[in-house]
N, C-alpha and C positions, 0 to 999 in steps of 0.2 A: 218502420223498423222491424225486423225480424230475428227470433234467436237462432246462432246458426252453430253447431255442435259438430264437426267434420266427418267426426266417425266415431263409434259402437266405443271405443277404447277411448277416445275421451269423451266421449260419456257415462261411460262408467269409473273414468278417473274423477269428471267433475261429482260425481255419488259418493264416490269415496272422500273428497275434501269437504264436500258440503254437509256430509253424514258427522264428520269428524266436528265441525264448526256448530252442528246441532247437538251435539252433545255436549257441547260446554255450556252452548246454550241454555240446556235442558237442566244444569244441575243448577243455576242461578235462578232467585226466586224475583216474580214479578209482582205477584199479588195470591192473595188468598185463596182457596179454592171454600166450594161450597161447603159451609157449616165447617170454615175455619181447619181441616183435616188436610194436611198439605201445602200443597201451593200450586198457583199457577206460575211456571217461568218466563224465562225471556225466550225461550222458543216459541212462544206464541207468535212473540216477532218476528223469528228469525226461520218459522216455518212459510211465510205470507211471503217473506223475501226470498227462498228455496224459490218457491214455486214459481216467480215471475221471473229469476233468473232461469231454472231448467225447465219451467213447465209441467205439463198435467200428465207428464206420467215419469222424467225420471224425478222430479223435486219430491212427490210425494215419497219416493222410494226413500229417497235420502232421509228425509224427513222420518221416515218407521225406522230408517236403521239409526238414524242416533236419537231417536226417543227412547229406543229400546235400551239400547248402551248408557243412556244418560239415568233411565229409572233402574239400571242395574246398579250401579257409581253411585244414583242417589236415590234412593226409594221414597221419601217423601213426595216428590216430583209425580209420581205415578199414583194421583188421586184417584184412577180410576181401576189399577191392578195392571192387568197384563194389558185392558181395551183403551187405557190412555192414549196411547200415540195415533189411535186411531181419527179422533179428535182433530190432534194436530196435521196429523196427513189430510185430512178433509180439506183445510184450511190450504195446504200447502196446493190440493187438487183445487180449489178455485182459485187462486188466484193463478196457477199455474194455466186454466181452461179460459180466465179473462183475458191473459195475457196472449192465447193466442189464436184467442175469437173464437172458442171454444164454451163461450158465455151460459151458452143452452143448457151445457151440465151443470151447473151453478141452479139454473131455474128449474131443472127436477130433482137435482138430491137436497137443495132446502127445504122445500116444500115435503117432499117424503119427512127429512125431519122434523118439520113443526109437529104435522102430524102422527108422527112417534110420541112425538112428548105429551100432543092432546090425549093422545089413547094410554098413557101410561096409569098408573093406579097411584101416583101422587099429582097428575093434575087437577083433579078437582080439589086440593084442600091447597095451590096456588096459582090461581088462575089469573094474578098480574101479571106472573113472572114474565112473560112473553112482549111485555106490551113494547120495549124494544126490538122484539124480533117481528110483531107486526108494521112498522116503520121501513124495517128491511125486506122484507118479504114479497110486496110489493115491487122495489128496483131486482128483485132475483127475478122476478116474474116477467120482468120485462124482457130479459133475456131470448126469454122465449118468441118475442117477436121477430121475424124477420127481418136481416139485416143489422139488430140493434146489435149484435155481438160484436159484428164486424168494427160496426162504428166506435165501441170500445175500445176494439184492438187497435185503433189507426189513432186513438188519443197518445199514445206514445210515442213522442215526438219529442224531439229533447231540443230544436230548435221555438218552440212554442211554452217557455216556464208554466203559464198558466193553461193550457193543452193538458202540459204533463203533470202536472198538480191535481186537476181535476182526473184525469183516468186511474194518477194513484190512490185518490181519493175516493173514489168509486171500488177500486179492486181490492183496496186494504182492506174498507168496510166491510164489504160482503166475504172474503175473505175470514176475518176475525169472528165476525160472526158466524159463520159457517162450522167453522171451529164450533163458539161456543156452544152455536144449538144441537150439533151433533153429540158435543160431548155431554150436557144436560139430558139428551133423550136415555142417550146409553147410563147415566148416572143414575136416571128414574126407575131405570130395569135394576141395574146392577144394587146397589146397597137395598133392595128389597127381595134380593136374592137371597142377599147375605144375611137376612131376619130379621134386619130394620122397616118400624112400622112405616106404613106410606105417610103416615101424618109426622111423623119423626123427621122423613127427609125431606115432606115441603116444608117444615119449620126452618131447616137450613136454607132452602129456597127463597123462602119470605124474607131471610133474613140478608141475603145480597140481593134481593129483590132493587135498590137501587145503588148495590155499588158494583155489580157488574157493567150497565149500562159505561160507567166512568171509567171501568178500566179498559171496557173495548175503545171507546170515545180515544182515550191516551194511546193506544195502542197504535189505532187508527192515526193519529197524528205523527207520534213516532216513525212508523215504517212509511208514511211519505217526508218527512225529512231526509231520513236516509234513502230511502228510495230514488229523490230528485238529485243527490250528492252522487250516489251508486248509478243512475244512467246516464247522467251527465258525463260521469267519467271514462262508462263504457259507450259511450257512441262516438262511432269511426272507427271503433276495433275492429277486430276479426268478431270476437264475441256477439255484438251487436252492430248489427248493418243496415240500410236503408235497400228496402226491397227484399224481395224474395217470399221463401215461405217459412214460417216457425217452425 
């Protein structure tokens, strides 16, 4: 299966309806953000799905322009100030780089972010927090191997339910969390910028120490429910085709 975008004009039409779609998204709350200051939205979801319908470079686009519209509309949303959508674009760049065997990036800008977060000046006073992103960290890394991306990409088969289960399930994951860990490293600098002690902000840290793990877990379930609904529907389009190149 291959995404197929005809031309430059609808592709930046599909930016524009997808941008629009993430901004509503953006102003719906999902779940709490760190140390209870905000929230996380439903664009969490609907950035993971951006990305595997347009891919690793116009989804993310989409994805910054209605994060930004959406923390204008709703400021709460924008747990992180102006660097929030930043987050979600990451999210929207991996699954958009799974989707079309593009996996390798996924296995170097994770890892750069674990190790953001290691070196920040609030990891030593929460050194659990991670222990879900070492479980993922690991399948980001395999990316890296030769070939493995490809075989990713050719799990999207919407003739094969459990094929197509599994590669959602693979790309939502790292996906979501990709998200998270980017937007935790950036959190680690940012509100110790802003004159919050480093022990201040791993207390908020410790404190979704396990209920972040459960909201990506849900998340992750989520976006392949609809996911398997959403290509099931688009295969035999023009949108999505069997063959070619993404």
């Amino acid at each position: 299966m291959s995404l197929e975008i005809p031309s430059l004009t609808h592709a930046w039409s599909f930016v524009g309806i997808f941008a629009a779609f993430h901004t509503v998204a953006t102003i719906i709350p999902f779940s709490i953000a760190v140390g209870g200051n905000g929230f996380i939205s439903v664009g969490l979801l609907s950035a993971s799905l951006i990305g595997l319908l347009l891919g690793p470079i116009y989804g993310p686009i989409a994805v910054l322009i209605g994060s930004y519209v959406g923390i204008v509309l709703n400021p709460p949303a924008g747990v992180l100030g102006p660097y929030t959508p930043i987050a979600t674009a990451a999210g929207a760049l991996a699954a958009g780089c799974l989707r079309t065997g593009k996996g390798q990036v996924v296995g170097i800008v994770y890892p750069i972010a674990v190790v953001a977060y290691v070196a920040s000046p609030i990891a030593p006073y929460a050194p659990l927090y991670l222990w879900l992103h070492l479980i993922a960290l690991p399948i980001a890394l395999v990316m890296l191997i030769p070939g493995v991306a490809s075989v990713v990409e050719r799990g999207l088969d919407t003739s094969s339910p459990t094929q197509l289960t599994l590669f959602l399930g693979i790309t939502s994951f790292l996906s979501v969390m990709t998200d998270h860990i980017v937007g935790s490293a950036i959190a680690a600098y940012y509100f110790v910028s802003l004159g919050v002690s480093p022990e201040s902000v791993a207390t908020s840290y410790n404190i979704v120490l396990l209920v972040y793990p459960v909201e990506r877990i849900v998340a992750t379930i989520l976006i392949v429910v609809v996911g398997l609904a959403l290509f099931k529907a688009l295969s035999g389009t023009p949108f999505l085709r069997s063959g070619g190149q993404s």
